[in-house]
Backbone as a ProteinNet text record, in pm:
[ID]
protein_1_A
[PRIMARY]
XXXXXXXXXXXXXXXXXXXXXXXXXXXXXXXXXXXXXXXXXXXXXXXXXXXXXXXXXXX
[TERTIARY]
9779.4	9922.6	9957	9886.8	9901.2	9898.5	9862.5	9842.1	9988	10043.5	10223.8	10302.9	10385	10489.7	10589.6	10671.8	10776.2	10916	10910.5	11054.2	11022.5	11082.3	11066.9	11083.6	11025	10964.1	10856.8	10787.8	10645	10499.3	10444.3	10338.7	10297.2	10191.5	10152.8	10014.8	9916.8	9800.8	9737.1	9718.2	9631.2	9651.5	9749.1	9776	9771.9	9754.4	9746.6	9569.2	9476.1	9358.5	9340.4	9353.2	9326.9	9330.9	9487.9	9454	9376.7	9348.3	9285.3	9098.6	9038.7	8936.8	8963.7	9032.2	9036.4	9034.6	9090.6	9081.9	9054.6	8914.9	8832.2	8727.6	8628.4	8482	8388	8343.3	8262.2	8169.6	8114.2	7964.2	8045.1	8113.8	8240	8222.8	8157.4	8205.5	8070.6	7941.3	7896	7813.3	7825.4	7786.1	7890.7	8014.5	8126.3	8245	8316.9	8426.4	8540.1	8568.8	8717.1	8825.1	8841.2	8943.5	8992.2	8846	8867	8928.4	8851.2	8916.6	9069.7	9118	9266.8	9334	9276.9	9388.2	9375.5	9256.6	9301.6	9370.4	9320.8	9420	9612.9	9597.5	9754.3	9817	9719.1	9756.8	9799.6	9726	9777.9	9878	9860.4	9992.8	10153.3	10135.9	10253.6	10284.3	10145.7	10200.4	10235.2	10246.8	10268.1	10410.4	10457.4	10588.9	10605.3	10488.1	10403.5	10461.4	10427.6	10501	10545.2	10628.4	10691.8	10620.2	10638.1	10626.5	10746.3	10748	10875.1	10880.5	10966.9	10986.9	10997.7	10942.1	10935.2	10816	10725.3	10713.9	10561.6	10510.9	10348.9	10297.3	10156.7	10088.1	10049.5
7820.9	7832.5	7911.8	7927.7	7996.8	8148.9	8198.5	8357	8378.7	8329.5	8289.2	8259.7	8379.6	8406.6	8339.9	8221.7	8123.5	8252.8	8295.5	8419.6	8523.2	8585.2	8658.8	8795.6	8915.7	8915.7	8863.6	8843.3	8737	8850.8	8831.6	8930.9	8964.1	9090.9	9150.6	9083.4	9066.7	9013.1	9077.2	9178.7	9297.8	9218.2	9270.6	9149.5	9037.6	8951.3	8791.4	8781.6	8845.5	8886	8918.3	8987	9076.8	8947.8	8843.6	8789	8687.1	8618.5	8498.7	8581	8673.7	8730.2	8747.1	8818	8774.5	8641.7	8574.6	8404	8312.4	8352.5	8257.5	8295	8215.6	8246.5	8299.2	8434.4	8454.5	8408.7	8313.4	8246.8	8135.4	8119.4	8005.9	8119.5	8224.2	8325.3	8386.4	8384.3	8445.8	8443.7	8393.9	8356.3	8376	8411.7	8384	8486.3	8495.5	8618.7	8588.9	8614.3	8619.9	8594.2	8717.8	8753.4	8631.2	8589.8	8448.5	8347.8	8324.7	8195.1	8208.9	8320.3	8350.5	8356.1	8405.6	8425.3	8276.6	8160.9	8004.2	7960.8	7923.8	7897.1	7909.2	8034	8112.4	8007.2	8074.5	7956.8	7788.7	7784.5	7561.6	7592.5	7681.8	7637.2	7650.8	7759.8	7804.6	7669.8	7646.3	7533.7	7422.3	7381.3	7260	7281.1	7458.8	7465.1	7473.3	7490.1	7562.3	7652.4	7770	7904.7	7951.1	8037.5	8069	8214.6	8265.1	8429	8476.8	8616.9	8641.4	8712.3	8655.4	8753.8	8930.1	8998.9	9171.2	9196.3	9104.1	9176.5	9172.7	9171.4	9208.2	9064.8	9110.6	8923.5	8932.7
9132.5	9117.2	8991.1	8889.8	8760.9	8826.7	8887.8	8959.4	9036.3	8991.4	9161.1	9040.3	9061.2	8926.2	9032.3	8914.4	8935.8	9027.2	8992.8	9016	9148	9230.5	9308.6	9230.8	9249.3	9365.4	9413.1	9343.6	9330.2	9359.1	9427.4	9444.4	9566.8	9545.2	9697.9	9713.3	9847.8	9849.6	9775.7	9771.5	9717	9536.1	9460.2	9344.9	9318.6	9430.9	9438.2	9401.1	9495.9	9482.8	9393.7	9316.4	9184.2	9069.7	9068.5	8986.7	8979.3	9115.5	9164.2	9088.4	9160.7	9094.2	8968.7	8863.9	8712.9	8637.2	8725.1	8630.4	8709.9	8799	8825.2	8805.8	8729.3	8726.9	8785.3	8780.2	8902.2	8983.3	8885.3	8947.3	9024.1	9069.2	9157.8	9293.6	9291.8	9441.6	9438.6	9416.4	9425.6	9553.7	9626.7	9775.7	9865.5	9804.5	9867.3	9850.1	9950.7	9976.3	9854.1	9743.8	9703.5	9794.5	9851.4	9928.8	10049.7	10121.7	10203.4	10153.6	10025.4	9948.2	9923.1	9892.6	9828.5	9966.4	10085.5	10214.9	10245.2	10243.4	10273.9	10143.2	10105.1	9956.7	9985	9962	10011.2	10141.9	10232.4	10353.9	10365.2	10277.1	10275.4	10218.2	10071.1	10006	10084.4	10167.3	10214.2	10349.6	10420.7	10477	10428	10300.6	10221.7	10163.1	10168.2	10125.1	9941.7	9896.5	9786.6	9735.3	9801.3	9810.6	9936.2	9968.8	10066.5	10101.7	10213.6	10263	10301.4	10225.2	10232.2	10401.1	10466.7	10574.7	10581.3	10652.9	10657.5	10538.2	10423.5	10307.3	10371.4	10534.7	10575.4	10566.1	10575.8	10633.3	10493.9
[MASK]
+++++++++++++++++++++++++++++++++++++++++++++++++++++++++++

């Protein structure tokens, strides 16, 4: 949740990724996709009502 700026516009995946890989440890992924972890991640939160998707702004 520290990577998910409180304010809109908020961010693109491509940037969500970027920061999720900067301030997480690498040896936490090294068997493992970034990008997977951040598209489930993303996913609960938004089904929990976490963060929202903005309608029109792509998957």
């Amino acid at each position: 949740m520290d990577s998910v700026p409180a304010l809109e516009p908020g961010l693109t995946f491509a940037d969500l990724y970027g920061e999720v890989e900067r301030r997480v440890a690498a040896t936490l992924f090294e068997s493992a996709s970034v990008a997977w972890y951040t598209v489930t991640v993303k996913l609960d939160l938004e089904a929990r009502s976490l963060i929202k998707h903005l309608p029109g702004s792509g998957p």
